[in-house]
LOFI-750433 format. One line per field, with one value per atom (N, C-alpha, C): atom name; chain; x, y, z; residue number from 1. Coordinates in pm, whole numbers. Layout:
N
atome: [CA  ...];
chaine: [A  ...];
xx: [X  ...];
yy: [Y  ...];
zz: [Z  ...];
num: [NUM  ...];
% end
This chain:
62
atome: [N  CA  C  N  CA  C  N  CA  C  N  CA  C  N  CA  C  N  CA  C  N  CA  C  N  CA  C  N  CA  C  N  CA  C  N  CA  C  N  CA  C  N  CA  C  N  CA  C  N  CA  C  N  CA  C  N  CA  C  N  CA  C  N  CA  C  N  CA  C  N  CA  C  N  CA  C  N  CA  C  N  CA  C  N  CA  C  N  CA  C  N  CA  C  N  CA  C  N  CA  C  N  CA  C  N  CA  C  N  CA  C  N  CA  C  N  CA  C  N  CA  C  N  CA  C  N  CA  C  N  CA  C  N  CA  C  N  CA  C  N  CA  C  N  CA  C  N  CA  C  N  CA  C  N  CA  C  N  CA  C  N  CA  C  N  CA  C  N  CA  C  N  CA  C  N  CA  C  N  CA  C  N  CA  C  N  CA  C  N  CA  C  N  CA  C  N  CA  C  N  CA  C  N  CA  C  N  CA  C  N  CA  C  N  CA  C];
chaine: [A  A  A  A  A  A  A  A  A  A  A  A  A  A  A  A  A  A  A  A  A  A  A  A  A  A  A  A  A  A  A  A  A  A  A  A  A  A  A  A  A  A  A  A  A  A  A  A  A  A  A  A  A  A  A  A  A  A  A  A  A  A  A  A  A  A  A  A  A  A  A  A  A  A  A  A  A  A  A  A  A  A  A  A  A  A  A  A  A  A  A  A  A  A  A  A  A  A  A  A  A  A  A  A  A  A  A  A  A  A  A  A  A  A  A  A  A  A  A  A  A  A  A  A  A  A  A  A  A  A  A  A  A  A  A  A  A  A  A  A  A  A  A  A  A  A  A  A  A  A  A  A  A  A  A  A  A  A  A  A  A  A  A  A  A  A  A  A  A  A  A  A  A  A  A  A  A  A  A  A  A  A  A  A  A  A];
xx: [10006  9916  9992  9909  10006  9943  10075  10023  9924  9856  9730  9825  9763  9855  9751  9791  9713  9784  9680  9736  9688  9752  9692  9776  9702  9752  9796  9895  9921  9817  9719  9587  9472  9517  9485  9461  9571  9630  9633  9523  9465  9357  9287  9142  9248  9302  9383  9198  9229  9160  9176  9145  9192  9302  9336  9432  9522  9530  9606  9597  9756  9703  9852  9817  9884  9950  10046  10109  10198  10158  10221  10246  10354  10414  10453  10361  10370  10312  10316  10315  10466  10442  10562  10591  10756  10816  10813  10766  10753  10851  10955  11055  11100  11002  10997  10919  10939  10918  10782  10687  10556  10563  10485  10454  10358  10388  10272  10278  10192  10165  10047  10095  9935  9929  9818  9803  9691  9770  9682  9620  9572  9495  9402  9362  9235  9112  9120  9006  8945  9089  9060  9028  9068  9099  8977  8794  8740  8775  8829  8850  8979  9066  9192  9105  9012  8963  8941  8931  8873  8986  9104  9255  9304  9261  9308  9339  9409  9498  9359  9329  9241  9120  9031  8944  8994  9127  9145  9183  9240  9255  9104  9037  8872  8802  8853  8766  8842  8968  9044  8986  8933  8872  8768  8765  8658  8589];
yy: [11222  11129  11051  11088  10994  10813  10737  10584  10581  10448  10411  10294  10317  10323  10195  10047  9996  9902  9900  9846  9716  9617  9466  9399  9328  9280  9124  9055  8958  8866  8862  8818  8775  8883  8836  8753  8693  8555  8393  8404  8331  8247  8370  8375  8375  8342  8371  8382  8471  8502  8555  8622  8624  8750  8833  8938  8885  8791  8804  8621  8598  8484  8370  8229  8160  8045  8036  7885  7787  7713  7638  7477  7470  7386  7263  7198  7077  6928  6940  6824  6727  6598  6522  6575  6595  6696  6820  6869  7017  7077  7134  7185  7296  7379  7570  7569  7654  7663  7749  7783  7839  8025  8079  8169  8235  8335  8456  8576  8620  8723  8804  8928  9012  8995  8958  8956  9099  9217  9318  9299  9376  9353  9390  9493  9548  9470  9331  9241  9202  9210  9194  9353  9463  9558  9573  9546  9577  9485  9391  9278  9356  9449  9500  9660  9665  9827  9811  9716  9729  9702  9741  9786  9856  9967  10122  10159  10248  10303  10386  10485  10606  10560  10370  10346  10308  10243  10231  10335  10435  10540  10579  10605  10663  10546  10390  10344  10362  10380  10360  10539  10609  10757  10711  10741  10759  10863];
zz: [11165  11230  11336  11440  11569  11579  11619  11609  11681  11677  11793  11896  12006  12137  12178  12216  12275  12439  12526  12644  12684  12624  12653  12763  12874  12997  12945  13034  12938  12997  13059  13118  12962  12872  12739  12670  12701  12599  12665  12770  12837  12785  12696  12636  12493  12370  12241  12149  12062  11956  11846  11721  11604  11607  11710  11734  11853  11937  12048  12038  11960  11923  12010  12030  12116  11999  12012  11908  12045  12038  12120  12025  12006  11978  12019  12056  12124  12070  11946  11826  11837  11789  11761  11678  11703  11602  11577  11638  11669  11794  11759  11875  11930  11860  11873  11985  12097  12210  12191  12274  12263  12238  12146  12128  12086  12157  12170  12114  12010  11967  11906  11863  11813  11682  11600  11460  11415  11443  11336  11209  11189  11045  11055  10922  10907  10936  10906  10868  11049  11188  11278  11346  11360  11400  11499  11499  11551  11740  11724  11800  11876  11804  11951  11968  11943  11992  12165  12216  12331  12418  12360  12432  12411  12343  12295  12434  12460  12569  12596  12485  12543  12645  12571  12668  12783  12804  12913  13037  12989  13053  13143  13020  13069  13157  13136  13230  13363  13380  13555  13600  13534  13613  13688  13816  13893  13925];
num: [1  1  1  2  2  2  3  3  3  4  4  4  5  5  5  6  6  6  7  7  7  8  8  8  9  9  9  10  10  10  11  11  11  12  12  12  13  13  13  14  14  14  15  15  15  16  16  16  17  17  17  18  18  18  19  19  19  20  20  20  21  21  21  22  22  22  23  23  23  24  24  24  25  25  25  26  26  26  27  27  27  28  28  28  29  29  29  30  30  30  31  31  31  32  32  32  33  33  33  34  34  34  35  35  35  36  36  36  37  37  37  38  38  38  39  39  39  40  40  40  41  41  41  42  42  42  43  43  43  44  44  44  45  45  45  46  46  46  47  47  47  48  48  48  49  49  49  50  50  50  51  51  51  52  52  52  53  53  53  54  54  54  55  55  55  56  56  56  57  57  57  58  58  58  59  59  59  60  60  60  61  61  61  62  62  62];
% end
C-alpha cells in the first residue's frame, strides 16, 4: 500500500482548523515561539481530503 500524498500551501494556516492547526504562544508566561502544524486523525481525515495531491493534480489540468 502506497502512502497518501498531500499538497498543502502554507496559505492554509491562515484559515487554522481541526487538521492544519496554529499555537501561538503569546500568553504571560508563555515563551515557546509560534507553531504550526498538521493534526491527522481518523476522526479529522475528511477535513485534509481536499489536499490530496491526486485532486490537486486534476484540478491544475486544463
Amino acid at each position: 500500500m502506497l502512502p497518501e500524498v498531500y499538497i498543502i500551501p502554507a496559505t492554509a494556516w491562515n484559515e487554522p482548523n481541526s487538521v492544519l492547526v496554529d499555537r501561538n504562544y503569546d500568553k504571560p508566561g508563555q515563551n515557546s515561539k509560534p507553531e504550526w502544524g498538521i493534526n491527522y486523525s481518523k476522526k479529522n481525515v475528511n477535513v485534509i481530503e481536499k489536499y490530496k495531491a491526486e485532486k490537486y493534480f486534476n484540478d491544475m489540468q486544463v
